[in-house]
N, C-alpha and C positions, 0 to 999 in steps of 0.2 A: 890827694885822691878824694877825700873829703869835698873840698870845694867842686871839682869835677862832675860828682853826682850831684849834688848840689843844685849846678849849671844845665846839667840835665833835665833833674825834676821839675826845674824852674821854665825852661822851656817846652817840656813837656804839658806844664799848665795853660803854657801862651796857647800852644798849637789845639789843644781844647778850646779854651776862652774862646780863641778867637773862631770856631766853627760857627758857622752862621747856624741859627737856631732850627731845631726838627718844624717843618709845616705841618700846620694841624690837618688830618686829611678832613676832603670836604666831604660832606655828607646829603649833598644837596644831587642836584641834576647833569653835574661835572663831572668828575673823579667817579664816584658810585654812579654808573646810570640808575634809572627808574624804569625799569621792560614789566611789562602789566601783559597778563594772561587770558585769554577771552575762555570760555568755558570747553571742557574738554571735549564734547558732543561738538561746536562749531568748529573744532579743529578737526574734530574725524570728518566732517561734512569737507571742509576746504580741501583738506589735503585729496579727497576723494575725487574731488573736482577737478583738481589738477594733476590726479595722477596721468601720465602717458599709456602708463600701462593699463590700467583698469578702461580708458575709452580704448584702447586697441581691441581686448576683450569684448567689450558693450558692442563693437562695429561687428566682429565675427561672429557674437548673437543674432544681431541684425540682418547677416547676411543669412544664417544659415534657417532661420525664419522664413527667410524670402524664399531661399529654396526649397523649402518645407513646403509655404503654401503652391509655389509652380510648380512641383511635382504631382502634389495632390491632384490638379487642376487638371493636368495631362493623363489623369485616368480615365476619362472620359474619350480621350483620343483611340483608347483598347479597343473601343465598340462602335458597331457601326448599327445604327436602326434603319429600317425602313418598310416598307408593307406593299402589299403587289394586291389589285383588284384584278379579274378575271372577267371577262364578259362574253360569252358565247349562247347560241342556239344547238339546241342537241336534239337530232331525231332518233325516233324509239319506231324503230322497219317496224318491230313486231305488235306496235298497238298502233299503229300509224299514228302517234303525238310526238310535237313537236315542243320542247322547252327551254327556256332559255335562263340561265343560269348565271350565279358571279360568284368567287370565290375570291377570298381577302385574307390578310394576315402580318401582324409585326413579324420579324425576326431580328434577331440579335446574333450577329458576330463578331468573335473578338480573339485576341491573339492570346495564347495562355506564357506563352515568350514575354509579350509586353506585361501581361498583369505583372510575370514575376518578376521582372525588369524594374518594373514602376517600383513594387513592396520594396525592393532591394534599396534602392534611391533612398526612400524613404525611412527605411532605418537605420540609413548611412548619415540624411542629414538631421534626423534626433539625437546619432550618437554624435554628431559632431558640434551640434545643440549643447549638451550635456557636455562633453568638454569645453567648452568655450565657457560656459557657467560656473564648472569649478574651476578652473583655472583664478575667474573673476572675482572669488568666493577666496580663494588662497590667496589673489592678491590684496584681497582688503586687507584681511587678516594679518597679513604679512604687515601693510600698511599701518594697521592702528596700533601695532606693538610698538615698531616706531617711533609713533605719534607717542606713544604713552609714555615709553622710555626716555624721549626726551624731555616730555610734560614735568616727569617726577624728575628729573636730569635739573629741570630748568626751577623747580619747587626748592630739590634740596641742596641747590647752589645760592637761593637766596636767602635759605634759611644760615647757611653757613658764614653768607656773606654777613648776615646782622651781628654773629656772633665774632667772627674777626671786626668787625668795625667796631664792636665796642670793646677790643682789645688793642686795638691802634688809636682808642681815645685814652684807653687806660694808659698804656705804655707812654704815651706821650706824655699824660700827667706826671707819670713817673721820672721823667726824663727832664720834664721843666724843676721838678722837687730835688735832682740829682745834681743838677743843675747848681743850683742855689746851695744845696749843703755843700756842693763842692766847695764853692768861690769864697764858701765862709769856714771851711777846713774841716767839717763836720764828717764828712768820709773821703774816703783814699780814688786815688782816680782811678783806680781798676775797678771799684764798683759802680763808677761814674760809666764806663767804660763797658760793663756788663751790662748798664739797663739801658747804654743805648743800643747796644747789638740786639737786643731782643726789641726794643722798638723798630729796628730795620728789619729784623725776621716778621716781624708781626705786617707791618706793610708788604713785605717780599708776598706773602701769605694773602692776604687782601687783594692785591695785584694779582697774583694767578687765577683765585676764585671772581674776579671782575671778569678774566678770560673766560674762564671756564663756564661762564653763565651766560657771557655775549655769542661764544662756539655755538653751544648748545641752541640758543634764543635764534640765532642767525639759521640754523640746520632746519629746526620747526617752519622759520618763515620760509625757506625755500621748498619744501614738502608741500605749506599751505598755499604758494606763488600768492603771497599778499602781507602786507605790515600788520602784525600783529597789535602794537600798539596805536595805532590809528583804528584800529577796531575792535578797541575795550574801550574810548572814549563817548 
């Protein structure tokens, strides 16, 4: 039985040994991308630019403007001007004179139907002015929270990222030092065996915050419709 276990431990140390060694992760432009942040004022400007929604809004501004001023314009149409000259000879039987005379004058007609008609228009299309504005006004709103959300999203993924990386340097030192004590009998392979599991945690760890910061990165540039890192250079 002795020998048995023996034969065990003994290949138990091969099937170590012979693991091909943890890769150092890289820290460069590879493995860890490098996403750079343009200022958070040009991110509320792009994404503003490219919202669908907010020019949807801007065009029903535009429209209801336009009807604003053509309605106005058609007030004019309420009233009719025009003036009448008179031109006659008038006899007076009783002093026997004769005179001749001319009467003139503007007048103004207009439909009190139409004024009211018209006013109604009118503060049908300022109220529909003023929604189209807030609406535009809730959309920003709406928009730069977003924007923010992902801005701090994408800040405190990179902050976390620094801090797993230099725990997946650490671990790994630990792992090349685990290493070594092993192969020279200095500790047992189950602690051999614990500091590499926690260097594969630590990478597992790394790897999702490398996701979780490209999600984010990837969400901002399609809100902005433009490569964020092409324009912080």
């Amino acid at each position: 039985m002795r020998y048995v276990l023996l034969f065990v431990q003994v290949m138990l140390v091969s099937v170590v040994l012979a693991q091909p060694n943890p890769a150092m992760p890289s820290l460069g432009t590879g493995k860890i991308p490098v996403l750079n942040l343009p200022p958070i004022d040009s991110l509320y400007v792009w994404a503003e630019l490219n919202s669908a929604n907010i020019r949807i809004q801007d065009a029903l501004i535009e429209k209801t403007d336009a009807d604003l001023k053509r309605i106005k314009k058609q007030w004019l149409d309420a009233f009719t001007f025009g003036a009448n000259i008179k031109t006659g000879s008038y006899g007076n039987e009783v002093i026997n004179q004769v005179e001749t005379g001319y009467s003139y004058g503007p007048y103004v007609s207009f439909s009190l139907y139409e004024i009211a008609g018209h006013h109604n228009l009118v503060d049908v299309y300022r109220a529909e002015g003023k929604v189209a504005t807030s609406k535009k006004d809730q959309a920003i709103f709406e928009l730069r929270r977003i924007v923010w959300s992902l801005f701090n999203d994408i800040q405190l993924h990179k902050s976390i990222l620094e801090i797993r990386s230099e725990s997946v340097n650490s671990a790994y030192v630990h792992v090349k030092m685990a290493e070594k004590e092993f192969s020279e009998g200095a500790i047992a392979l189950g602690e051999l065996s614990r500091v590499t599991e926690i260097y594969s945690k630590a990478q597992t760890d790394l790897v999702l915050t490398i996701n979780d910061l490209r999600t984010s990165y990837m969400e901002l540039e399609q809100l902005c419709g433009k490569s964020l890192n092409e324009n912080t250079k």
